[in-house]
N, C-alpha and C positions, 0 to 999 in steps of 0.2 A: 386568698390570692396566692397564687405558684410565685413562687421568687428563684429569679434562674439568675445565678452567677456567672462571672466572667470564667471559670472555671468547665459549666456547663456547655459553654457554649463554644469554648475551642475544645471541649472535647468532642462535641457534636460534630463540628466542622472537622476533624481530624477522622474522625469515622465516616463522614460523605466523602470525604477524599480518599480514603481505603477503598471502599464501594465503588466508588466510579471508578479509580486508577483498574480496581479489578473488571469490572464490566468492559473498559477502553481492552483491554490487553485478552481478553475473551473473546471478544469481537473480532480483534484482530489478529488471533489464532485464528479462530473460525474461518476467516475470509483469506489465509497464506492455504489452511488444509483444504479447502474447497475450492477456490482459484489457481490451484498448482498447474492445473492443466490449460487451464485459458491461457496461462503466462507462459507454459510451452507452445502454445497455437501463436502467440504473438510475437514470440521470439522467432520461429518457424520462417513465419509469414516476415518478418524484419532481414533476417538471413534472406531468404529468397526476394524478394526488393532490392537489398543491396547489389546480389550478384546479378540483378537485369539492371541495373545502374551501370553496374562495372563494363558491361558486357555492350549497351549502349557506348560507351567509353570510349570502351575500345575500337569500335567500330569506325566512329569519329573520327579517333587516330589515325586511320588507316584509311579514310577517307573514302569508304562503306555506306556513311550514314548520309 
């Protein structure tokens, strides 16, 4: 019979928390270096929405709309 101590076993746990902490933070490089550009297309397209907001707005104001 294996006999696992309490020693074992938060060392274990201390090593799957390494592992994942690094997998989490891998992944989520991965996904800032590959998605860089979708988040300029989203901010693009957020810019452009706003200023047809504005611009609805304005028109309003001026009693246009």
């Amino acid at each position: 019979m294996v006999g696992i101590g309490i020693a074992e076993v938060l060392l274990l746990l201390i090593v799957l928390g390494i592992v994942t902490g690094g997998v989490y933070l891998g992944v989520r490089t991965l996904k800032r270096l590959g998605g860089g550009g979708r988040e300029r297309e989203l901010e693009a397209a957020k810019r452009e929405f706003e200023r047809e907001i504005e611009a609805r707005n304005r028109r309003e104001r001026m009693g246009g709309g």
